[in-house]
Each structure stands twice: as structure tokens, then as C-alpha cells.
C-alpha positions in Angstrom: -34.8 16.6 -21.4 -31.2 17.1 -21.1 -29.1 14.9 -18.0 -28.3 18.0 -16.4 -31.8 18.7 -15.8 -32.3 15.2 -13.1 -32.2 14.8 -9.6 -32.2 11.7 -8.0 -32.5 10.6 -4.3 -30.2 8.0 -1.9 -29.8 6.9 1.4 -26.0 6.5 0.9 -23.9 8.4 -1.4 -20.2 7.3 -2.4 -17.6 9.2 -3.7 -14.7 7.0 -5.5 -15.1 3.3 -5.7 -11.6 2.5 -4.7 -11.0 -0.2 -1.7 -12.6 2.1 0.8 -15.7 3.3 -1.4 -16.6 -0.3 -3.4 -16.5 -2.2 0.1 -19.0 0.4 1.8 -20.7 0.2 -1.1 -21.1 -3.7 -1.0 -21.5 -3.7 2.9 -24.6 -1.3 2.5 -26.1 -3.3 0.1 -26.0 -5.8 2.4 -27.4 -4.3 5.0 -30.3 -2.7 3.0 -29.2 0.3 2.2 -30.3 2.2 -0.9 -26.7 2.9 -2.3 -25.4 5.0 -4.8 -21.7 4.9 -5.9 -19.9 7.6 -7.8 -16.6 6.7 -9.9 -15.3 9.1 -12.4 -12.3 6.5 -14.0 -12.5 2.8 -13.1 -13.8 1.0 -10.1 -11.3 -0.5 -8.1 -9.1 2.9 -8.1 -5.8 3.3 -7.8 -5.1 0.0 -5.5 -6.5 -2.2 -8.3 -5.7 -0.2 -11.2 -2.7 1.5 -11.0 -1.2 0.7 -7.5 -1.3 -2.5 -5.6 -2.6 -5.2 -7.6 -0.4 -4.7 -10.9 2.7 -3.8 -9.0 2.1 -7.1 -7.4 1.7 -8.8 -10.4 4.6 -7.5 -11.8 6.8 -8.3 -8.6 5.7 -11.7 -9.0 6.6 -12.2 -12.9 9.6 -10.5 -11.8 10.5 -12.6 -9.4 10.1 -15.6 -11.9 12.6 -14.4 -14.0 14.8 -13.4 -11.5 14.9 -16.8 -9.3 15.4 -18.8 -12.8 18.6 -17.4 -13.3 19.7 -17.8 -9.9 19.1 -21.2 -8.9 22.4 -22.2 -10.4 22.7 -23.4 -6.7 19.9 -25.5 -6.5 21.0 -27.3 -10.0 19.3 -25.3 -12.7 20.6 -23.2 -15.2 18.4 -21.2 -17.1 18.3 -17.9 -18.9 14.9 -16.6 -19.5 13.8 -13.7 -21.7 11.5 -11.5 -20.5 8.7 -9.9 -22.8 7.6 -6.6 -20.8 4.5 -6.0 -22.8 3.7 -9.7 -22.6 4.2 -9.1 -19.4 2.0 -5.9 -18.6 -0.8 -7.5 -20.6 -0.7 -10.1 -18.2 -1.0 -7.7 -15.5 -3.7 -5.9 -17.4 -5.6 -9.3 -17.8 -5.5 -9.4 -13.5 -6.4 -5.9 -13.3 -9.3 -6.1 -15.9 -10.7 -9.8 -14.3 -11.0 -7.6 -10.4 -12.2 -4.7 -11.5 -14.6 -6.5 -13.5 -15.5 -8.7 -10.0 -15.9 -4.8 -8.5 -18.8 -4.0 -10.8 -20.6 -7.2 -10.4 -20.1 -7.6 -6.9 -21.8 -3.9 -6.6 -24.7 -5.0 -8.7 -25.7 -8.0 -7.5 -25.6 -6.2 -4.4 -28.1 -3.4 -5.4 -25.8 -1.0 -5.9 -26.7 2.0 -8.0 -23.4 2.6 -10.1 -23.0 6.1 -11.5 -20.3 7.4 -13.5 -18.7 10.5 -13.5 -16.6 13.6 -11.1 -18.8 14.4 -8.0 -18.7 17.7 -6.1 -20.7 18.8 -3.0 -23.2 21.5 -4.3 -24.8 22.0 -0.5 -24.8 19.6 2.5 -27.5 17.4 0.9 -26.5 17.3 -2.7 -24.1 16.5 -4.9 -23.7 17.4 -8.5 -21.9 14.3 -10.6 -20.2 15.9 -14.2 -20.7 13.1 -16.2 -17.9 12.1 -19.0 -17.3 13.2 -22.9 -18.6 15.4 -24.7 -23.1 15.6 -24.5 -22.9 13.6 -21.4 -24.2 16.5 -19.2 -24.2 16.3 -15.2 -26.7 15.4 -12.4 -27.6 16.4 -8.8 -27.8 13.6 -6.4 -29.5 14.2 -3.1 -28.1 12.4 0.3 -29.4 11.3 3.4 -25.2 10.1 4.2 -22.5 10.6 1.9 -18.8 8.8 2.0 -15.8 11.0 0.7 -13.4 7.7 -0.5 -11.3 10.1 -3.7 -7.9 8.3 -2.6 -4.9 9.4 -2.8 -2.3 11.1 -5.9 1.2 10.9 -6.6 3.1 13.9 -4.9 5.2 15.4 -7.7 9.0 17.0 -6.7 9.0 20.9 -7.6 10.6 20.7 -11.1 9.6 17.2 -11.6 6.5 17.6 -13.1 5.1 14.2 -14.4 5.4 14.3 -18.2 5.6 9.7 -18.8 8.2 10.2 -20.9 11.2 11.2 -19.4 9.9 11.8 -15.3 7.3 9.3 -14.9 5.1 8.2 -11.7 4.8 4.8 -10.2 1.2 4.4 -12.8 3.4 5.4 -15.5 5.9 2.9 -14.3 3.5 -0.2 -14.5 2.2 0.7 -18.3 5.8 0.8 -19.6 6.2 -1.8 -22.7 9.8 -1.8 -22.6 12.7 -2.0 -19.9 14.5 1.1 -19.8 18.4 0.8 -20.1 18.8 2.7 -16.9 16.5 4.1 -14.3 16.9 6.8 -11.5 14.1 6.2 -8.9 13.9 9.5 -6.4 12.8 8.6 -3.1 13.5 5.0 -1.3 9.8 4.8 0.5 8.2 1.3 0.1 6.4 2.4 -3.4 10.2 3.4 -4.6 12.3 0.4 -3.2 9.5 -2.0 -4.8 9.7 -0.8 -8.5 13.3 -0.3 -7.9 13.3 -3.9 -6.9 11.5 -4.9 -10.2 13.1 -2.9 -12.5 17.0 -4.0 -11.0 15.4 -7.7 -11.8 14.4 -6.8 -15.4 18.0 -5.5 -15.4 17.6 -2.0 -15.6 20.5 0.2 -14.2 19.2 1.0 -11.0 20.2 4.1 -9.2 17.9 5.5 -6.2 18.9 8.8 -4.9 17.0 9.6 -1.3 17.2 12.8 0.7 17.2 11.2 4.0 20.0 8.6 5.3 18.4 5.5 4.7 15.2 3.9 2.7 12.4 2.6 3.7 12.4 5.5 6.5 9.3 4.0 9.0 10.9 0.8 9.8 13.7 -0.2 12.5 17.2 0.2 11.6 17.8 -3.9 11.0 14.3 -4.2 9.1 15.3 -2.3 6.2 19.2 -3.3 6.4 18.0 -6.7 5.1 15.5 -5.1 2.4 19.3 -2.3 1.9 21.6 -5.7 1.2 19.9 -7.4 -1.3 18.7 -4.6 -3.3 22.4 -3.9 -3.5 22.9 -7.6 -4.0 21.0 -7.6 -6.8 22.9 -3.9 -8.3 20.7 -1.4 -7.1 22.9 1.8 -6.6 21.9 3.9 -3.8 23.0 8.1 -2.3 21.8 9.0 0.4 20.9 12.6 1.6 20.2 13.8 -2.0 17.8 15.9 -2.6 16.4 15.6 -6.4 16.7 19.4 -7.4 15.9 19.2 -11.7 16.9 17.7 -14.7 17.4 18.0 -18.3 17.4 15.9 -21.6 21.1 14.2 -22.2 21.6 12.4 -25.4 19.0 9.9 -25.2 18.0 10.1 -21.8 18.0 13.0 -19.1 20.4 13.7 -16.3 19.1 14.4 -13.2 20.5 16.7 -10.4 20.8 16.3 -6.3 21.8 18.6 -4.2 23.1 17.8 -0.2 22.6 19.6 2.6 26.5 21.5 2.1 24.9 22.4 -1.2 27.1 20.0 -3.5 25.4 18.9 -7.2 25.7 15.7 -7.9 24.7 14.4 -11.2 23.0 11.0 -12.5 22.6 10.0 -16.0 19.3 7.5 -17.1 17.0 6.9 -19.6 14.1 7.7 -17.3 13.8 9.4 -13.8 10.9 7.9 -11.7 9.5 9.9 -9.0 8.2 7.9 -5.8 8.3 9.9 -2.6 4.7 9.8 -1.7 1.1 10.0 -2.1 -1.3 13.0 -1.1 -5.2 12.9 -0.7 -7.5 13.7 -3.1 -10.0 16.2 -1.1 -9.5 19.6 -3.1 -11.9 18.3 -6.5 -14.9 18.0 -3.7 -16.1 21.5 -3.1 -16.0 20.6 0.9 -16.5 24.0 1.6 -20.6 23.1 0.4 -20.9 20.6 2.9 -19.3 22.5 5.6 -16.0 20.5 5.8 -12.1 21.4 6.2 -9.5 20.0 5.7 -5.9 19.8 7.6 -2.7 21.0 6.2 -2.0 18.1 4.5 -5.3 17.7 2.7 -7.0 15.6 5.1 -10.1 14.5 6.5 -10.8 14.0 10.6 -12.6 11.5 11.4 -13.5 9.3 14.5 -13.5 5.9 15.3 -16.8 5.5 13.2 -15.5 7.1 10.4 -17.1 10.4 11.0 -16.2 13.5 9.6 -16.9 16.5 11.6 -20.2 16.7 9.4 -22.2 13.9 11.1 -23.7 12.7 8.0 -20.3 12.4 6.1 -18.2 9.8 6.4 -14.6 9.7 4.9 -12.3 6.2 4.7 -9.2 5.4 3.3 -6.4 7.3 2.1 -8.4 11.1 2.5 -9.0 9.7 6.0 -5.5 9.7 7.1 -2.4 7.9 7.4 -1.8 4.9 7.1 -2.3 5.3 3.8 -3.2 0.8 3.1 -5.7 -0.5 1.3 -7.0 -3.0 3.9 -7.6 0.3 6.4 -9.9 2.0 3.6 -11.9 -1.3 3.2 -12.4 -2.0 7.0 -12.9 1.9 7.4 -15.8 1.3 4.5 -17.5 -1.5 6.4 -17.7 0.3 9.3 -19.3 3.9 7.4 -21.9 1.5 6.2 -23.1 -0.6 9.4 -23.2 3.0 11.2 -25.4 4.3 8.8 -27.1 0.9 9.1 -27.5 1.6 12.9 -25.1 -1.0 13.8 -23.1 -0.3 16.8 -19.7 -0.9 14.4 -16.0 1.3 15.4 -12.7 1.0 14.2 -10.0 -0.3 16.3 -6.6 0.3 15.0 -3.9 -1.6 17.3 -3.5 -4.4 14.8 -3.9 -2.7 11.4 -0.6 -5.2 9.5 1.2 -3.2 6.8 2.9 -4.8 4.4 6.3 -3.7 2.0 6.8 -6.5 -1.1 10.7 -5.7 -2.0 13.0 -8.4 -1.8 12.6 -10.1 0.8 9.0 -8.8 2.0 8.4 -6.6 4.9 5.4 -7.1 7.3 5.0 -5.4 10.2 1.7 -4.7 12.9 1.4 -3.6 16.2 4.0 -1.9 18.2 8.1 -1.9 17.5 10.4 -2.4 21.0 10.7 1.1 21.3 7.4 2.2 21.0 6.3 -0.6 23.5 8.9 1.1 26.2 7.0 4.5 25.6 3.9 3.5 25.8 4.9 2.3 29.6 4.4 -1.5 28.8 8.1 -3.6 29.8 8.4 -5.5 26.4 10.3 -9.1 25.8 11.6 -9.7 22.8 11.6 -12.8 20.9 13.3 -13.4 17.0 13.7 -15.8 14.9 16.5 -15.7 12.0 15.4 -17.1 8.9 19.1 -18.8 8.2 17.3 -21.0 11.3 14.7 -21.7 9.7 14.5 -25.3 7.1 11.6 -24.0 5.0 13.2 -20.6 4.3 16.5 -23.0 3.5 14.3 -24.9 1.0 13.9 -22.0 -0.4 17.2 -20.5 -0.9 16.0 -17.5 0.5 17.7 -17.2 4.3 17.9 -13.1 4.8 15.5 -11.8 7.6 14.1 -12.8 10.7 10.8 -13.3 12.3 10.6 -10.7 15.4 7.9 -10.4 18.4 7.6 -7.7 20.8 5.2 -9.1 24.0 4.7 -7.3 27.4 6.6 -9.2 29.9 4.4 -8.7 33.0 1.2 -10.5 31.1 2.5 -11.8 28.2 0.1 -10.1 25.5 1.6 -9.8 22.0 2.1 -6.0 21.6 3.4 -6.1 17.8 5.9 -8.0 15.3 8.5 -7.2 13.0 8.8 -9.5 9.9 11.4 -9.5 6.6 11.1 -12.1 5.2 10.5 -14.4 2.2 6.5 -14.2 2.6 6.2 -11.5 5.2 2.8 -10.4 4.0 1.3 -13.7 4.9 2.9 -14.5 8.0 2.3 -11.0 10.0 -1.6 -11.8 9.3 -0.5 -14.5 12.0 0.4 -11.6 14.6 -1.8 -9.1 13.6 -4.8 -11.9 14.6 -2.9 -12.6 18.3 -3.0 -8.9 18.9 -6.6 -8.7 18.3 -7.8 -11.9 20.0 -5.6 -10.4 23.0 -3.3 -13.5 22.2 -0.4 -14.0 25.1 3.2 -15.5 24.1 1.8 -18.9 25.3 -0.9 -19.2 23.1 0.7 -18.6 20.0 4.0 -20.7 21.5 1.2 -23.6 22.3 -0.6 -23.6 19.0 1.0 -26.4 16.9 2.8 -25.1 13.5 2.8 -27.0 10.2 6.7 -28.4 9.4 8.2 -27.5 7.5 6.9 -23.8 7.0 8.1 -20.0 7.4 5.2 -20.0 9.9 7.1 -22.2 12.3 9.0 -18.9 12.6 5.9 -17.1 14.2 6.5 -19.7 17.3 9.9 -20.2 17.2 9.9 -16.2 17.9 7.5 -16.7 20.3 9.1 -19.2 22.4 12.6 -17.6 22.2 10.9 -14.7 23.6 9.9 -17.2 26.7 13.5 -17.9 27.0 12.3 -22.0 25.5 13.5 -22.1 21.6 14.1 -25.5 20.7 15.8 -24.3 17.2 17.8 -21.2 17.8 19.9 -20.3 21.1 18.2 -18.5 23.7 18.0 -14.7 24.2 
């Protein structure tokens, strides 16, 4: 008998054990449910492969490097060298000890794992190729399926991925040297972090960005902060460039812009990396079997339960729509699962944090001022500046502030704005006031440990009330 010739029976398919897919998958076991999960490269996908978890890591040893040789202010003087391979094996050693937590987590939970690229053959089936060569294929019939395939690097016409000379952001975190110089298209949050990493290796830094500004969904002052130390630390930045090609130069390439008048402008680097975005995977699925379309854009609808517009498909995480975070495809996951499980679960997304780790951090959730105002609420604002504020002192790190956006009639926390050293932690404070329906004198009564960057959260608070003890009054 020859693999191709099985079919097997679930309750629950999965497609892509990524955040979105490996969480349902773990939340159905749970509940009971007989579960099978499709991957066809490594579980964790990209988020623990080749996205969030080893940029992370290397942001961190980064910043290692980086703060040794400027603490000259706080009395130490220090030059380190910095190994890059040592460095990505490090990363590797992360990546490898999580993904490895995936796969166990997923068996002990009853799990059936299956490896391979799945397709819908009909609207109860789907046929898994298996990998190399002999390996044949199966069909696996499904009471539910859950489309989780992620999300791709978006390429630039003419800049074709080749990891030599244009390279994506995966390419970016498998590199075993620091190039000499680096031209990073596109100044999104994926662009500004590896820019960030690479200025701090001390690559030649030059990001070239078709629209006026990076970091293009935040407020104005938000990314200023994120703007002045990239700069501070050499990043080179020209705006309203559009990359239009390149070709090999010497040992390098040079790449071309173009502006909106129609003027070239030319950059020289070793490398050019491409970061301007990330589409869904949906179009290796054969949706057209199950009865499913997509939008124009490559992705899915879904409801509040995750629901396609094929009741018994689910789809979560980055095929499921912006925003594209990890932490939205493993809540989306938990909920796929307790519906099938019968549970009365929905998503609510008013408070889903997102998160930008440049230097310093952004973390934002909720609504900005301005979206407040057109969603009819009358917002108060309350901030924080971190040059206020002892920890961030301590830490020689004083750019950013700690902002809070409240309705002024009841006093419910609407949303908050953070840059700051730590920014990822401290939003998780907001994002849990705007889902316990939190007012400005809850959070402003709850006592914060001193000294600590969370002291900020209140002190933001109470200036919003008009009653900061540490900064004047707005």
C-alpha cells in the first residue's frame, strides 16, 4: 500500500501550526476534540521561526552590545565584539527550544501531528502532499477545518528575493556576517526594527521609504521619538522614494528610487533588504473546493467566532485579516476551538495591544485622541514624559512618554499610546483597563511599585485627572 492510497477521519482539521493554528490545536485538545494539525515546514511558523521570536532575540543581543559601549555616562567603558554567527546560533538555540515546546505541547495534548502541504480537495476533505521524494500524499476527511497558512513577505516589482544581494526580513535573521552597509526599503515596524539592529551591529544604515515618514500607523510624536534615535544612532533616512531596481556595483549593488517628480536617486550597499509588508497565504489552498473566496487582498472574512463564510471553516491569524499580530491569531485560535467545542466563545477586539521593538519600544491598544473624537466619545488626555520619570533615568533611557486617551464624561480608558524603554510590557497594563471597563480612577487608585516605568501608567492617568504629583498639570 502506497500513502497516497489512506484516508483518515477528524473532528478538527488544521492547516499551518503557526501562533493561530498550534494554539487551536492545543485548545481543542483540551476540550476533547479529536484534532488533527497539518504543518508543511516547522511548527511554530513564521512568528517562531523566522519572525517574531528570533528578531527579538537578536534585538536583545543587540542591544547588549550596543548599551556597553554607551554607558560611558554611567562610568563604564567597554568595547565589545560581536560574533554574528555566535550570535544567530544563539537565536537558533531559542527558536529550536519553542518550537520544540510546540510539538510536545500538541502531543501531550492529543494532537494528531501531520506533516506535509494541505489543499481542500471538496468541502469535507483535504488532500495533505507529504515531503521528499516516496513520501506520497493523504486525504483527510473533516467534520471543521481551520485555514491558519500565515502570512509571506510582499516582494517590490524588480526586487525579487534572491538572499544574496535583495534579501527578506527571514533572510535577514540567518545572515552570519554584518554587512558593511545596508539599504532597508520600506520604514514599517518590520523595517525600522532590523534597521535598528543592524545600525547597532554598525552596519551603514540607509532606509529609503515612499511615504513621508516611518512607521506610517502611529501618531505623528509616536514615531518622532522611534525617527530621533534611529538617526541618533546613524540610521540614514529619504523619504518619498520609491525603490524602482537595482544592479550589482563592485562588491555590492546600487539601488534606485524614484520620487513622485520622477527624479532617480541612487544608493550604494552591500545588501538591499526589502520590508514593506506581509500578504496572506490563501492561494496554495484550493478554496475554490470548499466553496470559499477570498478579498482583493488575499483574505479571509470572518466573524466574531472566527467564521468563514463556510460554517464549518474557520480562519485566524494573519489570512484572517489585519492586524496582522501574533497574539490576535492565538486568541482567534482559542476561540475556533471552544466554538467547535460548543462553547459560547467570540472575539472582542477593542483592546487587542500591538507592539513595535525599535529603539525605544512602541506599544500602543485601544483608541488614539483622534479616533476617540470620531467615534463621538469627548476624550481627556493624560501623558507622562519619561525624562519625568526616576526608573527610566536609572536607566539612561529618557526618550518617550507614557500617553492615555479616557472619555471625559465617564472616565473609561479608551486607548494608550506608549514609546518607551519597555513599551511592550507596560501597554499590557492599558490593554487590561480597557477590557475590565477600567475608569481613570481605578488605574490612578491602584498603587504602583517605585521606582518603575509602570509608575508612568498612573502618573498618565492622574495627569489626565488634572492631579499629577510628578509632572505639571495639563
Amino acid at each position: 500500500m502506497v500513502v497516497g492510497d489512506v484516508t483518515t477521519g477528524t473532528e478538527l482539521l488544521i492547516i499551518g501550526a503557526g501562533p493561530g493554528g498550534y494554539v487551536a490545536a492545543i485548545r481543542a485538545g483540551q476540550l476533547g476534540i479529536d484534532t488533527t494539525l497539518v504543518e508543511k515546514d516547522a511548527y511554530g511558523g513564521t512568528c517562531l521561526n523566522h519572525g517574531c521570536i528570533p528578531s527579538k532575540a537578536l534585538i536583545s543581543a543587540t542591544d547588549v552590545a550596543h548599551d556597553a559601549r554607551e554607558a560611558e555616562e554611567m562610568g563604564i567603558h567597554a568595547d565589545p565584539a560581536v560574533d554574528l554567527a555566535g550570535m544567530v546560533d544563539w537565536k537558533d538555540d531559542v527558536v529550536d527550544q519553542l518550537t520544540g515546546g510546540v510539538e510536545q505541547l500538541c502531543k501531550a495534548n492529543d494532537v494528531n501531528l501531520v506533516e506535509g502541504r494541505a489543499e481542500f480537495a471538496d468541502e469535507n476533505t483535504v488532500r495533505v502532499a507529504h515531503g521528499g521524494e516516496g513520501q506520497g500524499s493523504e486525504s483527510i476527511e473533516f467534520e471543521h477545518a481551520v485555514v491558519a497558512t500565515g502570512s509571506r513577505p510582499v516582494e517590490v516589482p524588480n526586487f525579487e528575493f534572491d538572499g544574496e544581494h535583495v534579501i527578506s526580513s527571514r533572510d535577514a535573521l540567518a545572515l552570519d556576517s554584518v554587512p558593511d552597509s545596508l539599504v532597508v526599503v520600506g520604514a514599517g515596524y518590520i523595517g525600522m526594527e532590523l534597521a535598528t539592529v543592524f545600525a547597532k551591529l554598525g552596519t551603514d544604515v540607509t532606509v529609503v521609504e515612499m511615504l513621508e515618514g516611518i512607521l506610517p500607523p502611529y501618531e505623528d510624536d509616536v514615531s518622532k521619538v522611534v525617527r530621533d534615535r534611529a538617526e541618533e544612532i546613524g540610521i540614514d533616512f529619504f523619504f518619498g522614494e520609491a525603490a524602482s531596481d537595482w544592479e550589482e556595483s563592485g562588491d555590492g549593488i546600487t539601488v534606485r528610487t524614484e520620487n513622485e517628480d520622477g527624479e532617480v536617486s541612487e544608493f550604494g550597499a552591500e545588501k538591499a533588504l526589502v520590508a514593506v509588508g506581509r500578504a496572506p497565504v490563501t492561494d496554495t489552498l484550493n478554496l475554490d473546493a470548499v466553496g470559499l473566496e477570498t478579498d482583493e487582498d488575499g483574505f479571509l472574512a470572518t466573524d466574531d467566532r472566527a467564521r468563514t463564510d463556510v460554517e464549518s471553516v474557520f480562519a485566524v491569524g494573519d489570512v484572517a485579516g489585519e492586524p496582522m499580530l501574533a497574539h490576535k491569531g492565538m486568541k482567534e485560535g482559542e476561540v475556533a476551538a471552544e466554538v467547535v467545542a460548543g462553547e459560547p466563545s467570540a472575539l472582542d477586539y477593542q483592546s487587542v495591544p500591538a507592539a513595535v521593538f525599535t529603539d525605544p519600544e512602541v506599544g500602543t491598544v485601544g483608541m488614539t485622541e483622534d479616533e476617540a473624537e470620531e467615534a463621538g466619545f469627548s476624550p481627556v488626555v493624560g501623558q507622562m514624559p519619561m525624562q519625568a520619570s526616576g526608573r527610566a533615568l536609572t536607566l539612561g533611557d529618557t526618550g518617550g512618554f507614557t500617553r492615555v486617551v479616557a472619555d471625559d464624561d465617564a472616565g473609561f480608558i479608551l486607548g494608550a499610546q506608549v514609546v518607551a524603554p519597555e513599551a511592550s510590557e507596560l501597554i499590557a497594563e492599558f490593554g487590561l483597563a480597557i477590557e475590565m471597563g477600567a475608569t481613570l480612577e481605578d488605574v490612578a487608585a491602584t498603587i504602583h511599585t517605585h521606582p518603575t516605568l509602570g509608575e508612568t501608567v498612573m502618573e498618565a492617568v492622574e495627569n489626565a485627572q488634572g492631579k499629577a504629583i510628578h509632572t505639571l498639570n495639563r
